[in-house]
N, C-alpha and C positions, 0 to 999 in steps of 0.2 A: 575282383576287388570289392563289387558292391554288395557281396553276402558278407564276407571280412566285416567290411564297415556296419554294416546290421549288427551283425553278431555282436561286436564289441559295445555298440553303441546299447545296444539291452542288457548288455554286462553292468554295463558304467550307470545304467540307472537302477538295477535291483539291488547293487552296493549302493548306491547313493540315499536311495528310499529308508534302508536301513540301517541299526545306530552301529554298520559294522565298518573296517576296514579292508580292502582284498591283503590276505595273506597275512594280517594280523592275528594272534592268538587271541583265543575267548579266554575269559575271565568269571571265575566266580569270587565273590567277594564276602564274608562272612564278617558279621561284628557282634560284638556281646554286649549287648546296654543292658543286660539283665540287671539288677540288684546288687549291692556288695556280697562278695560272698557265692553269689551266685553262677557256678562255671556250670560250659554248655558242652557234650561232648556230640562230634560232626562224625559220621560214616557216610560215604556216598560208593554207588554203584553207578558203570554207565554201561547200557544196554543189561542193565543185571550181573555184571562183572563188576566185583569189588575193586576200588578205585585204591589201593594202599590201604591205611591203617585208618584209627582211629582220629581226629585231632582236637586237640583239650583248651578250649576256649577261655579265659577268665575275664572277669567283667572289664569292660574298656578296652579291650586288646580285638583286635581284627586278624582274618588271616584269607591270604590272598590262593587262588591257584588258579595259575595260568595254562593254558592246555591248549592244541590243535586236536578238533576232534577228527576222527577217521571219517574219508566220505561216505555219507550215508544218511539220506535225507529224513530218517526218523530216530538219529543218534537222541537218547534221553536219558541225565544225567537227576538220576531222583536220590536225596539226603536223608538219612534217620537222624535227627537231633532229640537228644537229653539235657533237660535241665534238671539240676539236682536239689537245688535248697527247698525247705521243706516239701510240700509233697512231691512225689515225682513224676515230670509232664513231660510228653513225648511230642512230635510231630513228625511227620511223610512229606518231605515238598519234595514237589518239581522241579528243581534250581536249575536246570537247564533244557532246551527242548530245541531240535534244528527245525529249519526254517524250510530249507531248500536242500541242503549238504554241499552244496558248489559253492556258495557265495556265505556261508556261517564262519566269517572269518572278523575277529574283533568284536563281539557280542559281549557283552560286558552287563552282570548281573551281578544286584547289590542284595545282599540279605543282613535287614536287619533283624537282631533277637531283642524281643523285647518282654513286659511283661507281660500284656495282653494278647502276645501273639507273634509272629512275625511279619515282617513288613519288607516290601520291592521295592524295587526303582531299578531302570536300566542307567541311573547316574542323573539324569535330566528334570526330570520331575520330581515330585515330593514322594518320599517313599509312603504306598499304601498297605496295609491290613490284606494278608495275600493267606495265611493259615492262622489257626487256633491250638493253643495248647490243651492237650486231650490229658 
């Protein structure tokens, strides 16, 4: 019973350390502050397997996708983003990356598009300057 009690009790703190939930679904969150005018088109792959389609952002509009990733402590979930109004600017993020694979449950990551870039936040803090538009 006192390995039991270990074991859980190192559970209950690497969930707790992080901004995750046990058994909640991760989250990525996308938002388009770009300019009027200005739509943003999202492709993402995870482990380099394309993740569905395309999806076609337009200024002010956000879009959510909720996901349980497969166990596997170096799941990484990388986005190609397009913006289109005048010239055209691309950017490669990381939008997601496991931690552990046992305990990546409720991870919750915000990407903001903006003009000078994109910008993070796991929700709590101020979102920072994380890519550049190339």
């Amino acid at each position: 019973m006192n390995h039991l009690s270990c074991i859980l009790f190192v559970m209950t703190l690497c969930v707790g350390l992080g901004n995750a939930k046990l058994f909640a679904e991760n989250g990525l969150h996308f938002k388009n502050s770009l300019g009027p005018n200005d739509n943003a088109d999202i492709s993402c792959k995870l482990n380099g397997e394309q993740m569905g389609g395309f999806v076609f952002l337009t200024p002010g509009h956000s879009y959510d996708f909720m996901f349980h990733a497969p166990y596997n402590p170096k799941n990484k979930i990388d986005c190609f983003i397009t913006k289109k109004l005048g010239a055209l600017s691309k950017a490669t993020i990381r939008a997601f990356e496991s931690g552990s694979g046992a305990f990546d449950h409720g991870k919750q990551n915000f990407w903001d598009l903006r003009e000078d870039g994109i910008y993070f936040t796991h929700g709590k803090e101020t979102p920072k300057l994380e890519y550049n538009w190339s």
